[in-house]
Steps between C-alpha positions, in 0.01 A plus 500: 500500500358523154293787332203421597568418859668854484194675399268289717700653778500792445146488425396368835742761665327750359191374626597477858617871486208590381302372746659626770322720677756719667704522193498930399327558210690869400821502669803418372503086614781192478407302157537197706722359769590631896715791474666554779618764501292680260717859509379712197842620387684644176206769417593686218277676208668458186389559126112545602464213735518420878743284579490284862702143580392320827686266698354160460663152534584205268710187526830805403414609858414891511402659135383844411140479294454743250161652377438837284190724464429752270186648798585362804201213503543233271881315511659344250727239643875499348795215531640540839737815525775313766546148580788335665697299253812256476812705526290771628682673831138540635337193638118726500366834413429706757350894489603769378405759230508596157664829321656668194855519537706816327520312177113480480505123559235319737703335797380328822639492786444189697602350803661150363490217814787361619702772338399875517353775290524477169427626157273420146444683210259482202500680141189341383161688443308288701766441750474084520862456428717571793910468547668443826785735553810301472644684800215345739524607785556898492525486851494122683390384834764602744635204696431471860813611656583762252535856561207570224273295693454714781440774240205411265316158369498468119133442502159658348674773285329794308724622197491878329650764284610825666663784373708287287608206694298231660385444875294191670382449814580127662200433775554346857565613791643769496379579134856648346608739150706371211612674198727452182621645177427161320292254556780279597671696767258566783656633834325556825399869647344446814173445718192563272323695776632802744277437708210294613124553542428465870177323430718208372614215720887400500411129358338642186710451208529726162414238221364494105590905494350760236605808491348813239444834509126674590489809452769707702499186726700158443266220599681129655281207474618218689372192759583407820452149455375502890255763397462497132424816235641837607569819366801787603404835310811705562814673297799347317835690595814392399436145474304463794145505594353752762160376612210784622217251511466138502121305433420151550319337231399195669409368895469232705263248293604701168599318180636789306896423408785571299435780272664617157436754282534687172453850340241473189525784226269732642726520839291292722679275767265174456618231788422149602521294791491118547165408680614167695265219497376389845401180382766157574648393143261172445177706486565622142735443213573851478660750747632861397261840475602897474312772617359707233663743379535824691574816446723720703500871546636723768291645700498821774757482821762211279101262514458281237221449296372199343249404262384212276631522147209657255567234236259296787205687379487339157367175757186620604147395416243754699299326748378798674535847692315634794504721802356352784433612866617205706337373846756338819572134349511324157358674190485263227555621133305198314585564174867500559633143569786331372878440572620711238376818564628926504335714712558864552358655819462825694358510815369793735439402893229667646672426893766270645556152438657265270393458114564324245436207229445080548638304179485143430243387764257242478126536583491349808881705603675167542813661326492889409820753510455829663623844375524753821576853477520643874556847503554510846795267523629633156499143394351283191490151516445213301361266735527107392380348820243320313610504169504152462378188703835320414744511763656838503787568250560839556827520681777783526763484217829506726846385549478475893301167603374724808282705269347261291184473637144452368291871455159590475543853332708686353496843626670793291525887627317741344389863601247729385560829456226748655221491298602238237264214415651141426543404147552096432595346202467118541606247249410121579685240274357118662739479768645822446405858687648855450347765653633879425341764761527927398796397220750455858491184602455121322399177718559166358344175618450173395186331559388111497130475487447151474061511451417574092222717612760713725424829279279742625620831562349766806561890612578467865474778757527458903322754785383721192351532128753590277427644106667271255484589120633237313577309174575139390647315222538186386863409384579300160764280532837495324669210578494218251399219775 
């Protein structure tokens, strides 16, 4: 292919991802290409920038991506961090997580296919040069029949300094504890957790772990791939973890992910998660979105707390504010349309009933997605029923055939206490949807509208008015195309 065949491609690529409707605006997005997987992995803030590779797929096989920011909105896309190459013992690169080791050297830790977990380090400022340990694999996939097997997998590790020496976490099931003097002489210590949350079924594996302290808590982040983003807030003891309270992060219908995270200089733990796409692999030329980032705190009785990062807030164009007294049905807010859109609410029921908000909805209510709070069930839901007049792509992320069936909502709990009023945060991204209720609880949804005029936006309340003050902005993108 010459030059300018070159550039006429990529000219006419651009083009098409532009044009694409469902392609997010302001979250971190695949340049090009179906990523699948898209695990955000090797997060690591070093010399004033944000650091994040993604899995993503060439004719190597599996590669780690690599992208830096300096505020957590606009990438810069880097040389690949990890590719399989000839003479390589790795035939793919796999998660796993980034860290400084105890001679203040950048290493990640990687799960290499076909061989085990293994090791690269960097030394560069910018951190695009990376070296394969030459003792790949620290720790390789048992064989079958071997005593090791029935032990742990050497799969989805999570690498870090303590007191001295180092210690990882290898996922599966069950999730186990290594730990070595050097970074070449790893030896196994034992089941990661002492026990199990009850509220956990016995086919849910421990995969892409992330373990950090919060507060006078240690926090796990994890999947289940048959139930996707989770969280284990609990204590590490003597190279174990003891779990007090475990919260789901996604349900049935639920696109939220493998997670990874980072501590920035001011001691926040910012995280990510890998918001599958719903749609089949020829409807785009692209494939691979995060979750913004969010912030975790810990909150009263080992809860967590999440937010959206502040940096958002440098996004907004004003649209406008209001507190309005809403009637039983659909309240239309007329100057706020769009698919790229914050709104901040706070509502106050005056009786029972269900309220809530209607986003993405054309005028005649053809398609339209439904935001629910019911305080009597304790529930809000994100109801996609007729979120788009395609046929339905919203389907349960499992590994058991027997679950994966087609949804109409995605229903998360969520409890008021006594007294408190509902506070939403909603970010819509095109196709994207993350909704944060009382800084507690996050749902994320993607949504296929597939009418242009599928952008009105509506204060809902059922059996009873409802108060709603409220405020909307318009969000600038950041993506280059």
């Amino acid at each position: 292919m010459t030059a300018a065949e070159l550039i006429q491609a990529q000219r006419e690529l651009r083009a098409r991802l532009l044009a694409d409707p469902h392609r997010p605006l302001w979250h971190f997005v695949a340049p090009e290409g179906w990523c699948m997987p898209f695990d955000p992995n090797g997060a690591l803030y070093w010399e004033g920038r944000y650091h994040l590779c993604t899995i993503f797929q060439d004719e190597r096989g599996h590669c780690w991506g690599h992208a830096s920011s300096a505020d957590l909105l606009h990438w810069r896309w880097h040389p690949p961090a990890l590719a399989p190459e000839p003479g390589d013992v790795d035939r793919g690169i796999f998660s796993g997580n980034a860290f400084v080791n105890l001679a203040g050297q950048p290493t990640l830790l990687y799960h290499g296919v076909g061989a085990g977990n293994c090791l690269a380090h960097s030394s560069d400022h910018w951190l695009e040069t990376w070296t394969k340990a030459p003792h790949n694999p620290i720790v390789p996939i048992p064989a079958p029949d071997s005593p090791a097997a029935a032990l742990y997998r050497s799969w989805d590790p999570h690498g870090w300094t303590q007191d001295g020496r180092y210690r990882a976490i290898f996922g599966g099931q069950p999730a186990t504890v290594f730990a070595a003097r050097e970074l070449d002489q790893w030896q196994y210590v034992g089941p990661l957790l002492t026990t199990e949350a009850a509220e956990v079924d016995d086919f849910e594996d421990l995969s892409c772990p992330d373990l950090f302290q919060l507060g006078d808590r240690h926090v796990l982040l994890a999947i289940s791939h048959a139930r996707g983003c989770r969280a284990y807030v609990g204590d590490w003891i003597d190279d174990a973890f003891v779990p007090r309270a475990h919260h789901r992060m996604n349900w049935p219908g639920g696109v939220c992910f493998a997670p990874e995270s980072l501590q920035d200089p001011t001691g926040r733990r910012i995280f990510w998660a890998w918001v599958l796409e719903q749609r089949p692999p020829d409807e785009a030329l692209w494939g691979g979105t995060l979750s913004l980032p969010r912030v975790l705190e810990l909150g009263p009785g080992d809860t967590l707390r999440i937010s959206p990062a502040v940096e958002l807030q440098q996004l907004r164009r004003w649209i406008d504010a209001q507190g309005d007294r809403v009637a039983v049905g659909a309240t239309p807010l007329p100057r706020v349309r769009g698919d790229s859109l914050e709104l901040s609410l706070r509502y106050r029921p005056h009786g029972a009933g269900r309220y809530g908000l209607r986003l993405r909805a054309t005028p005649d209510g053809a398609e339209q997605t439904d935001l629910w709070y019911d305080h009597a069930a304790g529930t809000l839901t994100c109801d996609v029923a007729r979120a788009s007049l395609a046929a339905s792509p919203y389907r349960t992320f499992v590994m058991r055939e027997q679950d994966n069936h087609p949804v109409t909502a995605q229903v998360a709990p969520f409890k008021l206490a006594p007294g408190e009023e509902l506070t939403l945060r909603v970010f819509l991204d095109r196709s994207l949807l993350e909704v944060f209720a009382n800084h507690r609880q996050c749902l994320t949804q993607r949504l296929y509208p597939t009418r242009p005029d599928a952008l009105e936006v509506a204060l809902l309340a059922e059996q009873s008015e409802v108060s709603v003050d409220w405020t909307a902005w318009e969000m600038a993108p950041t993506n280059a195309w």
